[in-house]
C-alpha positions in Angstrom: -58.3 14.9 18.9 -56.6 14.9 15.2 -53.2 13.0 16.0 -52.1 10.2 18.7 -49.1 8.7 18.5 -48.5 6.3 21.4 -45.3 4.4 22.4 -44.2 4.1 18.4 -41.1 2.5 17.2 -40.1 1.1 13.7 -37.7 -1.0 12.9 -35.7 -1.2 9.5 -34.3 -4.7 10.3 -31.6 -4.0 13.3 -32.1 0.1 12.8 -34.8 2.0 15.3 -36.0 4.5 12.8 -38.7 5.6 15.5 -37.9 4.6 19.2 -41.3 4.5 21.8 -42.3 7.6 20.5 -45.5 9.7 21.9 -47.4 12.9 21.5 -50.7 14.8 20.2 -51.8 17.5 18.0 -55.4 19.0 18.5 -57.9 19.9 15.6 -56.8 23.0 14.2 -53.3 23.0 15.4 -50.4 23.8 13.0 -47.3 22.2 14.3 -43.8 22.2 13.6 -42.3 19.2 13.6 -38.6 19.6 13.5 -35.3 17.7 13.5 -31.5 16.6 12.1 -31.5 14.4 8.6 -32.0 10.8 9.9 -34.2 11.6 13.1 -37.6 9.9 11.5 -39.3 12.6 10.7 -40.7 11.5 7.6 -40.8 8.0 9.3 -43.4 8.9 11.0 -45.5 11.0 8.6 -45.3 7.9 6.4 -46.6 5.9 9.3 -49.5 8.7 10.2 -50.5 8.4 6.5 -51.0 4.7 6.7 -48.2 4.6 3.6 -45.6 2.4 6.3 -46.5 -0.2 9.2 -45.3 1.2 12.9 -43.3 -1.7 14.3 -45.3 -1.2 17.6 -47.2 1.3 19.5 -50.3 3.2 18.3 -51.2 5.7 15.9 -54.9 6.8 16.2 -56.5 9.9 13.6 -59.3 11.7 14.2 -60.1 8.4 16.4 -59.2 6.4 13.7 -56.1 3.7 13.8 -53.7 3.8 11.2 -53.7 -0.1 11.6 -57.2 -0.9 11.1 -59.0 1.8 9.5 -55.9 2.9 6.9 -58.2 3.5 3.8 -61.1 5.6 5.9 -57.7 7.6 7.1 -56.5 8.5 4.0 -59.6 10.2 3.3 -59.1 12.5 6.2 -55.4 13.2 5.9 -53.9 15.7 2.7 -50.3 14.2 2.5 -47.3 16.0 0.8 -44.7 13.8 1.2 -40.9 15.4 0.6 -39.9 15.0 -3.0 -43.0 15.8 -4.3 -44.7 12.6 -6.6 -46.3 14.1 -9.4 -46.9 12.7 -12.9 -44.8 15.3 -15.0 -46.1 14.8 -18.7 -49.6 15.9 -17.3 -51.4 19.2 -17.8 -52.0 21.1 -14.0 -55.6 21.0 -14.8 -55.8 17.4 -15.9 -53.4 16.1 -12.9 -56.0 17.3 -10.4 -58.9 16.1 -12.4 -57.0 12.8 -12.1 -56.6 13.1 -8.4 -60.4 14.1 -7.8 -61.2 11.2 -9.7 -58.8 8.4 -7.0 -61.1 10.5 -4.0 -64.3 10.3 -5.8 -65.7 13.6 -5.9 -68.0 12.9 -8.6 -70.5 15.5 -9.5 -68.7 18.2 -7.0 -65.2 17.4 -8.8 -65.3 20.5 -11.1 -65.9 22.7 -8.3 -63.6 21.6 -6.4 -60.6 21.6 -8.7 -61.9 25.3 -9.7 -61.2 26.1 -5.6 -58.1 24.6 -5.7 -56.7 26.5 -8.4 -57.6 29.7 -6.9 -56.8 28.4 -3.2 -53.0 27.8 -4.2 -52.2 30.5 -7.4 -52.6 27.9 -10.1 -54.7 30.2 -12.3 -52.3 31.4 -15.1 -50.8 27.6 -15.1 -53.8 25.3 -14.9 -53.2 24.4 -18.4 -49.4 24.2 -18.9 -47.8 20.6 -18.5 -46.2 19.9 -14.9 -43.0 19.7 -16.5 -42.6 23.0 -17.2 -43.3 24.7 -13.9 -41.1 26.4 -11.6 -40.1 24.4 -8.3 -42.7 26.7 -6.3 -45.4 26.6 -8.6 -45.0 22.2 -8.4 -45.1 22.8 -4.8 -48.4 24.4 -5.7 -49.7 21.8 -7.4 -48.4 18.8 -4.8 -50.5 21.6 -1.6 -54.0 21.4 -4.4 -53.4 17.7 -4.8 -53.2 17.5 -0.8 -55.8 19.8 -0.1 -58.5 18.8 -3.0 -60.3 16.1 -1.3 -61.1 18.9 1.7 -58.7 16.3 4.3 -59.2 17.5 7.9 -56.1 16.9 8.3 -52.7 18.2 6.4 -49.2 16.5 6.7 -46.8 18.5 4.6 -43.0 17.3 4.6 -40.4 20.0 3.7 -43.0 21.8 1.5 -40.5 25.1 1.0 -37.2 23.1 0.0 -35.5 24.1 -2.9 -37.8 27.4 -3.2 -36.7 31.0 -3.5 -37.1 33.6 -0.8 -40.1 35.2 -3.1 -41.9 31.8 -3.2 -41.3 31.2 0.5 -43.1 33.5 1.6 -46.1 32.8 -0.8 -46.3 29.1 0.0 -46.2 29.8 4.1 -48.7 32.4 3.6 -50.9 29.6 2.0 -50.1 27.0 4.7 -51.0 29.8 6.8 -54.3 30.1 4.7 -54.9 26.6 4.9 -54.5 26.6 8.8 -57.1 28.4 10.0 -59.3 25.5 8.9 -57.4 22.2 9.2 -55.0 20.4 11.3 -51.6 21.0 9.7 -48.2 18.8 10.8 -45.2 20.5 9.2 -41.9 19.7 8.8 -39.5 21.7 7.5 -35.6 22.4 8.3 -36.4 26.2 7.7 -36.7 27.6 11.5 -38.6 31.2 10.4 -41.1 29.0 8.7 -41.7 27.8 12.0 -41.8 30.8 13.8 -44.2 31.9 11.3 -46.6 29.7 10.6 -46.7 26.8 13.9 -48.0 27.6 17.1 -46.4 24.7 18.7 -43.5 22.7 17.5 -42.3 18.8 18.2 -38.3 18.0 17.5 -36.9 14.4 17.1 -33.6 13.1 17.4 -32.4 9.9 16.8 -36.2 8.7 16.8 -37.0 9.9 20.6 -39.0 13.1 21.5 -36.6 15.5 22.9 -38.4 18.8 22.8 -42.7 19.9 22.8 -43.1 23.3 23.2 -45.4 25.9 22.6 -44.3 28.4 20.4 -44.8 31.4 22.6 -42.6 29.9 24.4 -40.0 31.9 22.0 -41.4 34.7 21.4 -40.8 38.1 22.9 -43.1 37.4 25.4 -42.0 34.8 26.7 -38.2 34.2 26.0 -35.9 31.2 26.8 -32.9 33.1 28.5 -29.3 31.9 28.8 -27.8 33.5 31.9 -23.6 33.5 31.7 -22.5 33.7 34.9 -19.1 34.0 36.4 -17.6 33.5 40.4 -14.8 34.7 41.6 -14.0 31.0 43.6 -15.1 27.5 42.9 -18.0 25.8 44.5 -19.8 22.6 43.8 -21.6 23.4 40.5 -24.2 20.8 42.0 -25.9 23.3 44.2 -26.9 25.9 40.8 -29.8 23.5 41.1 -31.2 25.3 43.9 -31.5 28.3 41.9 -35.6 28.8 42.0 -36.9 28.6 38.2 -33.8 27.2 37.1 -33.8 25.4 33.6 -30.8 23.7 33.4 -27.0 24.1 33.1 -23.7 23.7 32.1 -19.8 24.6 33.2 -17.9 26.9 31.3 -15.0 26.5 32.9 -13.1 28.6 35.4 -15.8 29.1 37.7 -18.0 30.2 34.6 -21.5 28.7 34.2 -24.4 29.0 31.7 -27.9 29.0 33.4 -30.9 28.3 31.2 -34.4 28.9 32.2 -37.8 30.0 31.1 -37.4 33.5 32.3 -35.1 36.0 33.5 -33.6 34.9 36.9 -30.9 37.1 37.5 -32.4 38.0 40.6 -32.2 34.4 41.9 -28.7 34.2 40.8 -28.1 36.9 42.6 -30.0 36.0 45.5 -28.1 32.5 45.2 -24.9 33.6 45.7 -25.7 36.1 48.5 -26.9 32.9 50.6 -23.7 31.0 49.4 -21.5 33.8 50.4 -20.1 33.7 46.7 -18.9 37.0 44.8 -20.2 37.1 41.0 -17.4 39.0 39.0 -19.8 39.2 36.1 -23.2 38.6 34.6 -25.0 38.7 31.3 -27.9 37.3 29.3 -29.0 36.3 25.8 -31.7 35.3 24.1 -32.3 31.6 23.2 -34.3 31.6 19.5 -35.6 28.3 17.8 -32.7 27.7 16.2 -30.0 27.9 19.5 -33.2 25.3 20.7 -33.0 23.3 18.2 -28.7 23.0 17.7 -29.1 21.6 21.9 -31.3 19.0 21.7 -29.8 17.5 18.5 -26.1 17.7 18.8 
């Protein structure tokens, strides 16, 4: 196991950033972990990184707790938090030297920077000054940073903001990279990002765990369906529960109704309202993406 988080909350005086908040990623998982400005997203990768106390509940990595054992955690975890901390006035090259040196890499340092500059496109700017790098290519450097202490573990929050479509898709083709090797938590606002590179994905709101699903979960295979539905009379909207594989749903209005579920059930509707002696005037279905997902769980 790479992640636990069990029953956290944290309290910024009176506020609950983080309210008795659970879940687990596996070793080798990359996860999405998604929700609205404010939910405690980065709350709780500050609290996973031993950088921030929980107020209660616990936070265990690789077996590890973040309360006890926060130094021999860092060493496992590659953290890039969301405005990216680097020391400007420093060459690319020398920055990372400087970062090998805080993890102690000793006689393997060289090598290791040499890998990271490869690993993450550094080459043709390993010896220009931070300062004068693009957005993407500081991104760059912040992943190498993350990543050059080999962590088994990688928590990257928003690593794409602010970057152009071109360097987009470069830096989730490197997370993507990185992936196939380590644990990766991700958040991002970005939902194609998440369809791309996560197979599972975790959303917050308001500090609670509304949503943990796998990603398949929205793919072609396997789409979320909405199911509009419309009756020609009115009948207790209470007994759509009886609908076999029936998500959940909500009244339109005038005998309208949309029906969510994992799969298509217009057969059960139909079956439904044959038993219930109802006529259905009309029927259609949509798709449900990520980002329809998403907007319902954190309105």
């Amino acid at each position: 196991m790479s992640i636990k988080v069990q029953e956290v909350s944290k309290l910024y005086g009176k506020q609950k950033a983080l309210d008795n908040l659970s879940f687990e990623i596996k070793q080798g998982e990359i996860v999405g972990f998604l929700g609205p400005n404010g939910a405690g997203k980065s709350t709780m990768m500050k609290i996973i990184t031993g950088y921030i106390p929980q107020s209660s509940g616990l936070v265990e990595v690789n077996g590890l707790s973040v309360s006890t054992d926060s130094l021999d955690i860092k060493r496992q975890i590659g953290y890039l938090p969301e405005h990216n901390p680097l020391y400007l006035e420093m060459y690319v090259k020398e920055y990372l030297d400087h970062v090998a040196s805080i993890y102690k890499l000793g006689k393997s340092k060289a090598k290791r920077i040499a890998e990271m500059v490869e690993l993450t496109g550094l080459g043709l700017e390993q010896n220009k000054k931070i300062a004068s790098l693009s957005k993407g290519y500081r991104q760059r450097v912040g992943i190498a940073q993350a990543l050059i202490h080999d962590p088994k573990v990688l928590i990257l929050d928003e690593p794409t903001t602010g970057l152009d479509p071109n360097q987009l898709i470069e830096i989730r083709n490197l997370i993507q990279e990185v992936g196939r090797e380590k644990t990766v938590m991700l958040s991002t606002h970005i939902m194609q990002e998440v369809e791309a590179c996560c197979k599972r994905v975790l959303i917050v709101n308001k500090g609670q765990l509304v949503a943990d699903r796998d990603i398949d979960f929205l793919s072609n295979r396997k789409e979320a369906k909405i199911v509009e539905v419309e009756f020609a009379t009115e009948f207790p909207s209470e007994l759509l529960s009886e609908i076999a594989g029936i998500d959940n749903y909500k009244s339109l209005g005038e005998n309208r109704f949309s029906i969510v579920s994992n799969e298509d059930i217009r057969k059960d509707i139909f079956e439904f309202a044959v038993s219930k002696n109802l006529i259905i005037l009309e029927m259609n279905t949509q798709s449900k993406n990520l980002e329809d997902i998403f907007h319902e769980l954190t309105v």
